[in-house]
N, C-alpha and C positions, 0 to 999 in steps of 0.2 A: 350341670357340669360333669357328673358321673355317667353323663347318656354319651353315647357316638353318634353324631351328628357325618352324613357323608355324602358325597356326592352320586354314589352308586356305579365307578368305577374306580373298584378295588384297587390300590387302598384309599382311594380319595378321601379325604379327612378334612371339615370345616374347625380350623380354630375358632371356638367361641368365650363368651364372656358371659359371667353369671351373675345372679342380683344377690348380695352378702345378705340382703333383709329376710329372706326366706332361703331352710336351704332341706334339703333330701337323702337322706343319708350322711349329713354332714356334709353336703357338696352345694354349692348356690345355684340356684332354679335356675332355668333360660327362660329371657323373655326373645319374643322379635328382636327386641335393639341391640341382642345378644349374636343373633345370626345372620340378619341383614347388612349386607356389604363384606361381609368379614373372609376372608383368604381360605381356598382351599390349596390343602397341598397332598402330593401325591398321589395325584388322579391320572389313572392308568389308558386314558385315551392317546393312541399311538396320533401326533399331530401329521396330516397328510395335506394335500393342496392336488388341483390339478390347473388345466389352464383357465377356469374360469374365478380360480382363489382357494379359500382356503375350504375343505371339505371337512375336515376333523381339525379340534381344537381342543385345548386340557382346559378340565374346569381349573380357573383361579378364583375365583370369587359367587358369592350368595348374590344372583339378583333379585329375589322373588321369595317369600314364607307364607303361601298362600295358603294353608290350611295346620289346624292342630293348637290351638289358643284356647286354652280351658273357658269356659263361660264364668263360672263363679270363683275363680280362683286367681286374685291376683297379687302384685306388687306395687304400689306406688298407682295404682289405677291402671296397670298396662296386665294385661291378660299372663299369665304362665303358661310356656309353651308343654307340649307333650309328647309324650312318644307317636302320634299321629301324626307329627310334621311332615309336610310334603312342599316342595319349591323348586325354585330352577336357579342354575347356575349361568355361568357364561359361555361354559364350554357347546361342541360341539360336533356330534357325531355323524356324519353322510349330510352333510348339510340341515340339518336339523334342529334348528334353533327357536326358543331356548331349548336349555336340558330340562326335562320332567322329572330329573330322579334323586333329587334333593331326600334325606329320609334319616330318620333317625330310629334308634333301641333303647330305650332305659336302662340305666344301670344303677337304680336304684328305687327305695319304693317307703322309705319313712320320712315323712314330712315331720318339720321342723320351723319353729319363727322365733323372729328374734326382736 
């Protein structure tokens, strides 16, 4: 919960949800169930259209957490995610769907359980 989780167009921001059972600096871990589906806001793709529809579109939402799930490190049996995370959203840039630029930072680095 201490990492920034984004879409990759500045400031796009994934609200996410952390697991209280393990936590990182005092902040609760992400799993997937944390990012998956969950609301981007603030995603700086200007939304355009021409006449065959829509060409560009703002990320709203996580569709995809295809990569970054620790192998030995989990919660409850579901993997802890990492700062390696990479997915796609809903948005859409020159027609180019999905978005590839799901990504996150760590913002913090002492693990903790509870």
């Amino acid at each position: 919960m201490g990492s920034n989780v984004t879409c990759g167009h500045s400031p796009g921001k994934v609200t996410t949800t952390g697991s209280p059972k393990m936590s990182v600096s005092n902040q609760p871990v992400l799993l997937k169930t944390g990012i998956m589906s969950k609301p981007v806001g603030g995603c700086g793709t200007p939304p355009a259209a021409d006449a065959s529809g829509p060409t560009a579109k703002l990320c709203t939402s996580v569709t995809a957490v295809s990569v970054g799930e620790a192998i030995k490190l989990t919660v409850g049996g579901m993997p802890v995610m990492l700062d390696t995370l990479a997915g796609q959203t809903d948005g859409m840039v020159g027609k180019v769907t999905p978005q590839l630029s799901l990504s996150a930072t760590a913002g913090q680095t002492k693990l903790t359980t509870s």
